[in-house]
C-alpha positions in Angstrom: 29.7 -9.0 45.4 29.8 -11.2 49.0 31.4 -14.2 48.1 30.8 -17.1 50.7 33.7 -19.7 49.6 34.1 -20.0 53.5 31.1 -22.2 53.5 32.8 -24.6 51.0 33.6 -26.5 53.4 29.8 -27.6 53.6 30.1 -29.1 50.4 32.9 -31.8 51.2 30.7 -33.1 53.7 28.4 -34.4 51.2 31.1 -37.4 49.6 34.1 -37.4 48.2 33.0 -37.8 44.5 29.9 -35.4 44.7 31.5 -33.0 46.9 34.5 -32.0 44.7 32.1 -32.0 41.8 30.1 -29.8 43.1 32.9 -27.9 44.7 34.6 -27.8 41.4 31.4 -26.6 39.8 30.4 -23.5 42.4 33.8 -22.4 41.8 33.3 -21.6 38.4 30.0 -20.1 38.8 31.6 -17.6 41.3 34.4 -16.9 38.5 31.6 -16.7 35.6 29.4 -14.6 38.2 32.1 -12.1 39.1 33.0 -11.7 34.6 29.3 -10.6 33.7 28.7 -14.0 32.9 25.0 -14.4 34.8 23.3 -17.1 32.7 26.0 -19.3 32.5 26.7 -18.7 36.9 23.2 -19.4 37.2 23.3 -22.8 35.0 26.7 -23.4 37.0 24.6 -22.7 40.2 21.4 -25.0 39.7 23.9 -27.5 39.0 25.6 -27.1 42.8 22.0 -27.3 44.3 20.7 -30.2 42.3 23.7 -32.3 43.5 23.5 -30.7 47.1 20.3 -29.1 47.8 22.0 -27.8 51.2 24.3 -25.8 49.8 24.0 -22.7 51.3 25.9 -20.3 49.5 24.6 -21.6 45.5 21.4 -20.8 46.7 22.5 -17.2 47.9 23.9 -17.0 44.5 20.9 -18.0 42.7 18.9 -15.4 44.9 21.5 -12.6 43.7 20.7 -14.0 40.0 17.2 -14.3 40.4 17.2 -10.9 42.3 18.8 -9.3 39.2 16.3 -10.0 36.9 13.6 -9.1 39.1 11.9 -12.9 39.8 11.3 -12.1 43.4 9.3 -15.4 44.1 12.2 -17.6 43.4 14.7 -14.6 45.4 12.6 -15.7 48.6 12.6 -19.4 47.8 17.0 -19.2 47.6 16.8 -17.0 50.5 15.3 -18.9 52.5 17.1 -22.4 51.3 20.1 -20.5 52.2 19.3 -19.6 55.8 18.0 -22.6 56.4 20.9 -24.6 55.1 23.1 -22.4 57.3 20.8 -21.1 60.1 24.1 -19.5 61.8 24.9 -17.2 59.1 24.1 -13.6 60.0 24.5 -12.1 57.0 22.0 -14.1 54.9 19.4 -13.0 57.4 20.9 -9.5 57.0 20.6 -9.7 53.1 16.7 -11.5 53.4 15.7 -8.5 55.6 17.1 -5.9 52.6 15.4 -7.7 50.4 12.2 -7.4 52.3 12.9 -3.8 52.0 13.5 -3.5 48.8 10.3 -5.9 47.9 8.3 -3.2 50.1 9.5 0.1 48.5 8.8 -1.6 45.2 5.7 -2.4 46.6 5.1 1.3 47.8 6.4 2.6 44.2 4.0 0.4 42.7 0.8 2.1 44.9 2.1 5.7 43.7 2.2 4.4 40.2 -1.6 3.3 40.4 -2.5 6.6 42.1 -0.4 8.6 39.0 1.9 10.1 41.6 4.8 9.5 38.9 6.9 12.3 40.5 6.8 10.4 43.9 7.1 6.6 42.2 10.4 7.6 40.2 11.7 9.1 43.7 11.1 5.9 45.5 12.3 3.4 42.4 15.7 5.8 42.4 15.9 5.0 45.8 15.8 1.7 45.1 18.2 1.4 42.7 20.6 3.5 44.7 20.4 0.6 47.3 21.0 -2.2 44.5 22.4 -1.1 41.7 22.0 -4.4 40.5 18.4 -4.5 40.3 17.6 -3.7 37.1 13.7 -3.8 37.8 14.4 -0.6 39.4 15.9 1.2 36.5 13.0 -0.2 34.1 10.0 1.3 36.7 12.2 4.4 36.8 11.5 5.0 32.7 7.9 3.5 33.3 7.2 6.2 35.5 8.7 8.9 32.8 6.6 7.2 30.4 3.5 7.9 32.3 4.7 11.1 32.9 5.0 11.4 29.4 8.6 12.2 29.5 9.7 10.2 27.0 13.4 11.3 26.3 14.0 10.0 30.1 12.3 7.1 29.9 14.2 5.6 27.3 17.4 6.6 29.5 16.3 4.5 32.0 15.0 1.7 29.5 18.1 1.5 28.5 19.7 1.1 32.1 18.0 -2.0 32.8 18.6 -3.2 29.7 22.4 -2.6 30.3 21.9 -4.1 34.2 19.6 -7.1 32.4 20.3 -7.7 29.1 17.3 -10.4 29.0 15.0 -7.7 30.8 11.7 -8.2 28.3 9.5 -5.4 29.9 12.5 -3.0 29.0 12.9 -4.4 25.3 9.2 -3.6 25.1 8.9 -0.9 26.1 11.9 0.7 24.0 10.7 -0.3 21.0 7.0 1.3 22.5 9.0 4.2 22.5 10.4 3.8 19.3 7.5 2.8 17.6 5.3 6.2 18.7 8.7 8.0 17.8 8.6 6.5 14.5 4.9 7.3 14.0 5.8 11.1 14.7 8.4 10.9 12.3 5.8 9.9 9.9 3.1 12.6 10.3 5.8 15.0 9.7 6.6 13.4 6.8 3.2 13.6 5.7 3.0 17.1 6.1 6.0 17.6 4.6 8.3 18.6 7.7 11.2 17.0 6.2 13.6 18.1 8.9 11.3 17.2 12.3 10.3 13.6 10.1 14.9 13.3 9.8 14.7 14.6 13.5 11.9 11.8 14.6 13.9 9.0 12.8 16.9 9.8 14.1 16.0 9.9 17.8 14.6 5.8 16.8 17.9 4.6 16.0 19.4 6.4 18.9 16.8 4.2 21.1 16.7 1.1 19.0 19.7 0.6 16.7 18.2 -2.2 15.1 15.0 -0.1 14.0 15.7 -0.4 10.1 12.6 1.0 8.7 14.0 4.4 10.5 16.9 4.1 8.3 14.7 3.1 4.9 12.5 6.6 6.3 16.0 8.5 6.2 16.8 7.3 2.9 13.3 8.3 0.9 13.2 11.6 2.6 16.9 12.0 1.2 16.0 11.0 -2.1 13.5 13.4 -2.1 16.6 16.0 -1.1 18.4 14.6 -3.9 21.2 13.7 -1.5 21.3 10.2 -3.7 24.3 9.3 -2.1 23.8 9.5 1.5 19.8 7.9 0.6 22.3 5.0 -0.5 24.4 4.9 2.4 20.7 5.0 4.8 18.7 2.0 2.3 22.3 -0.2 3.4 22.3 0.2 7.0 18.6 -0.9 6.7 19.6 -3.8 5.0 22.6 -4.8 6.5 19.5 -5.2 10.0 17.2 -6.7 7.5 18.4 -8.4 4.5 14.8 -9.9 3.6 13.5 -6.0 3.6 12.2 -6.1 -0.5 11.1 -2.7 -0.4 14.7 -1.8 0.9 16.0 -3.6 -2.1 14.0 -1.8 -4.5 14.2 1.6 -3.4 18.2 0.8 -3.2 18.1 -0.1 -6.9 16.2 2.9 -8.0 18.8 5.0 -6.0 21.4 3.4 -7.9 20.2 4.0 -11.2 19.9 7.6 -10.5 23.2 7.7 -9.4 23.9 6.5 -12.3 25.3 3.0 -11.3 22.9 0.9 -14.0 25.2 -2.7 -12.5 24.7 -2.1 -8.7 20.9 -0.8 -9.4 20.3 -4.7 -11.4 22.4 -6.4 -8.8 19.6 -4.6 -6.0 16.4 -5.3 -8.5 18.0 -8.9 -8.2 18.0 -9.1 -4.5 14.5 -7.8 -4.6 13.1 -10.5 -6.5 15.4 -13.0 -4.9 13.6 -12.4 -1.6 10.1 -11.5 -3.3 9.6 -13.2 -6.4 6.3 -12.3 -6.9 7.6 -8.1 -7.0 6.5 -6.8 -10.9 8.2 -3.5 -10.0 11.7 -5.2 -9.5 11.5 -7.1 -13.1 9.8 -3.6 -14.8 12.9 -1.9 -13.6 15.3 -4.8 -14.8 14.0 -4.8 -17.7 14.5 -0.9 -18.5 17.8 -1.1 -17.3 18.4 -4.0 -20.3 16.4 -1.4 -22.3 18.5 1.3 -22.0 21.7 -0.6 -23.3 19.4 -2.0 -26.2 19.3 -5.1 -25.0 16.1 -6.0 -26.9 16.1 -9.8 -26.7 17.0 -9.7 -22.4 14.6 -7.0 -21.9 10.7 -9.0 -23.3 12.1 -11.5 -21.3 12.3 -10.2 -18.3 9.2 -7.9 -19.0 7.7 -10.9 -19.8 8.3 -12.3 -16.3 6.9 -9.1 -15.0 3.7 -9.6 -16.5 3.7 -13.1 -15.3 4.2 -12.3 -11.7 1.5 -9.4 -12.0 -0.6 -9.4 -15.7 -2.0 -5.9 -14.4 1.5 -3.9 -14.2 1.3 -1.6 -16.5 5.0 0.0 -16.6 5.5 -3.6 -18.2 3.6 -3.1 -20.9 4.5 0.4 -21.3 8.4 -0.6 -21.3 7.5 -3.8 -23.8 5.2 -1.2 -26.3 8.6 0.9 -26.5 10.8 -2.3 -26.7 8.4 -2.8 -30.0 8.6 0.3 -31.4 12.7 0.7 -31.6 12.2 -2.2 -33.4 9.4 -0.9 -35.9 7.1 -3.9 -35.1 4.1 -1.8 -34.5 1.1 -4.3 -34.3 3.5 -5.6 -30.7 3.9 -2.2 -30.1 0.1 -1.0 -30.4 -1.0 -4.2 -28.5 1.4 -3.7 -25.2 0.6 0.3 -25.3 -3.3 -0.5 -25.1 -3.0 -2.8 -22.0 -0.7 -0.5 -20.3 -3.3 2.1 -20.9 -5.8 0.2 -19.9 -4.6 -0.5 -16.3 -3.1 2.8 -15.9 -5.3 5.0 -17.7 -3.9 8.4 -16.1 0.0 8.1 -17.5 -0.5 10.8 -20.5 3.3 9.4 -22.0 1.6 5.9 -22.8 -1.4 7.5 -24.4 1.0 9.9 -26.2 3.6 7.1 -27.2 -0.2 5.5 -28.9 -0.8 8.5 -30.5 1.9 8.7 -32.0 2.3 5.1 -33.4 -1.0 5.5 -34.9 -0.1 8.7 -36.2 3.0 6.5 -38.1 0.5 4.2 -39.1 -2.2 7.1 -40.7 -4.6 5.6 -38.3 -6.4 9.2 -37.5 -9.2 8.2 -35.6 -7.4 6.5 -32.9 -4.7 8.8 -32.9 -6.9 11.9 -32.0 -8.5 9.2 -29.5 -5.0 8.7 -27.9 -3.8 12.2 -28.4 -7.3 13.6 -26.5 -6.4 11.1 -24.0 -2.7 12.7 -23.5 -3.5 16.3 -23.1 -6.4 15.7 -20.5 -4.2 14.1 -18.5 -1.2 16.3 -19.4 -2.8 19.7 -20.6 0.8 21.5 -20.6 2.7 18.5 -22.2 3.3 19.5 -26.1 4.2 16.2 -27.5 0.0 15.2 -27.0 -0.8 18.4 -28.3 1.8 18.1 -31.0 0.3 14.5 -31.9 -3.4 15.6 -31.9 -2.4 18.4 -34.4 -0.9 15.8 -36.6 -3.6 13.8 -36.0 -6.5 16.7 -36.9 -4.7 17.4 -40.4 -4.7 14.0 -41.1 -2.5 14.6 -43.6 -4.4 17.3 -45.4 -7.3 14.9 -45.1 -8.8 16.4 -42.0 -9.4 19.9 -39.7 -7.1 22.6 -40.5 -8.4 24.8 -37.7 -8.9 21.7 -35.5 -5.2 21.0 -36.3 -3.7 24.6 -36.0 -5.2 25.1 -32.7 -3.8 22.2 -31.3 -0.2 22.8 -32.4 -0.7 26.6 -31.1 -1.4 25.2 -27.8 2.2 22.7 -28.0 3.7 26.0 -28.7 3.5 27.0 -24.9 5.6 24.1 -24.3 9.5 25.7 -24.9 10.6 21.8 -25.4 8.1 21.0 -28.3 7.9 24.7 -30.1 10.3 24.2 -32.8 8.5 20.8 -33.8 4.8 22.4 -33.1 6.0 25.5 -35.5 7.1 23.1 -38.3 3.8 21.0 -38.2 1.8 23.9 -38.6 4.2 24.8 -41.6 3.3 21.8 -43.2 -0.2 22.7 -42.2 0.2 26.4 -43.8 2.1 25.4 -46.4 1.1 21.9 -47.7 2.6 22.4 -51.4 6.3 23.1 -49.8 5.9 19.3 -48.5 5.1 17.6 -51.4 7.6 14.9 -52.6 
């Protein structure tokens, strides 16, 4: 970059004190300017002018700045400052008349744009940025014109450029995550549809636009979940979190990958975080509280389920999960009670009707065990345990349908998992005397 520290001179003539001060401070904005360091030359710069608003070449500085980052009102104003603080210098009126140049091809790109030439607009903006490879307004109408053009892949290429020329560029920001945003949405239709390779192909062209695009990585993780690649579905919920720790959902879903990883401590430790950052998230507790569950932790478990049900009295896993807590401990009336409200707000989960059935089965109570069992197999028709529990159910005991029973455990038969229990029930159905005690 032209430096003009000939014209330093200048400065001394203001006073001794302010001179050097200002000499001093122009100094370092040149040495700042020349590392990368453009905010702070420019805060350096403003300081010159406002202690010596003739300096000539801190205004040519400021206009190189202001230039940059595509502010061409306040380019002309230092421009002009500067020539008119040092009317003799050649080569500011040399640099005002490129400006004007470059001010009209921008102007002439601008008029192709609005007439969707895009072809000719890029042509004249590469131009542009040929002749200042500084200007990073340039680079950014180069990827609007792709983007009108629909040429998306390019776009973001030169996005990216004026990013890279003006870190601070806001247009550019925008209109990468614009890009990254429609990308995303592509990513998921396929999902929807079920293309699970274009949807991992869409996400991954997000983060290679915006890095920082974490519900791209949360994407990568379900769909790998769903390929029961648990591991790297671990490895893709982190990197969202490490961009987002206040992502709940990214919590959860962590924690449920964990558990089927079989890592019950990290899954808690992410149900934790979940409710840490939402407290108000029934799944997170539910999910705590099965993992206490599951190491018969009875007592920590109804607490926590407890909680659950606080946070969100219709969640019906909570119930469900507090009905079973009940019945590994044979207190049945708890048990019945929880079971009925689970059912209740999730009326379609044939296990909870089934787990009913066959409590009241325990409990002799035919009626509402064919109720609950009826309720199981027309939401489950191939599941044998309801069918199983409405044959128990229909014999009664020996009190009710024998046919009614029969065909019932005939039908759990066509389940492999429940045949050898559905064969033994009709035994006892068949054979009633061998069961006597």
């Amino acid at each position: 970059m032209i430096k003009y520290l000939k014209s330093l001179n200048l400065i001394l003539l203001v006073g001794i004190m302010t001179g050097q001060t200002a000499e001093s401070l122009f100094e370092k904005g040149v040495v700042a300017y020349d590392a990368g360091e453009y905010n702070q030359a420019e805060t350096l710069f403003q300081q010159v002018v406002s202690k010596d608003d003739m300096n000539a070449p801190a205004h040519f500085y400021i206009a190189q700045l202001m230039f940059r980052w595509g502010k061409m009102d306040e380019t002309q104003h230092h421009m002009l400052q500067a020539i008119e603080s040092d009317p003799k210098n050649q080569e500011y009126r040399d640099e005002f008349d490129r400006l004007k140049e470059i001010n009209t091809l921008m102007g002439d790109g601008a008029r192709s744009m609005s007439g969707q030439r895009f072809d000719e607009a890029f042509e004249t903006y590469r131009i542009v940025l040929e002749k200042v490879p500084f200007y990073g307004e340039a680079a950014y109408s180069m990827g609007l014109a792709k983007f009108r053009a629909k040429n998306f892949d390019e776009a973001v290429i030169h996005f990216q450029k004026a990013l890279e020329i003006n870190p601070d560029h806001e247009n550019a920001r925008a209109a990468l995550t614009n890009v990254a945003k429609k990308t995303f949405n592509e990513g998921n239709t396929a999902y929807k549809r079920r293309n699970l390779e274009e949807a991992i192909s869409k996400y991954e062209a997000v983060l290679s636009i915006d890095g920082q695009f974490y519900q791209a990585y949360y994407q990568l993780g379900v769909i790998k979940t769903k390929m029961q690649n648990i591991s790297g579905a671990i490895s893709s919920y982190e990197k969202a979190l490490e961009i987002n720790p206040d992502f709940y959902k990214g919590w959860f879903a962590l924690g449920i990958a964990k558990n089927r990883a079989n890592d019950s401590e990290g899954a808690f430790l992410a149900f934790q975080k979940t409710v840490d950052v939402h407290p108000g998230y029934a799944k997170a507790y539910a999910e705590m509280g099965k993992i206490h569950l599951d190491n018969k932790a009875y007592s920590e478990a109804e607490d926590i389920l407890k909680t659950a049900i606080q946070v969100n009295p219709k969640y019906a896993k909570s119930y469900e999960l507090l009905g079973i807590i009940y019945i590994e401990q044979d207190l049945i009336d708890e048990a019945i009670t929880n079971l009925e409200l689970s059912a209740t707000f999730k009326p379609k989960n044939a296990m909870v009707w089934y787990r009913l059935a066959q409590t009241y089965n325990k409990l002799a109570d035919c009626e509402n065990a064919i109720r609950c069992a009826r309720e199981a197999t027309d939401r489950k028709k191939s599941f044998g345990g309801g069918w199983v529990e409405l044959g128990i159910a229909e014999w009664c005991g020996g009190r009710g349908s024998k046919t009614a029973a029969l065909n019932a455990l005939e039908k759990a038969r066509n389940d492999r998992t429940w045949r050898k229990m559905a064969e033994y029930e009709m035994d006892k159905v068949k054979n009633p005397e061998k069961y006597i005690d």
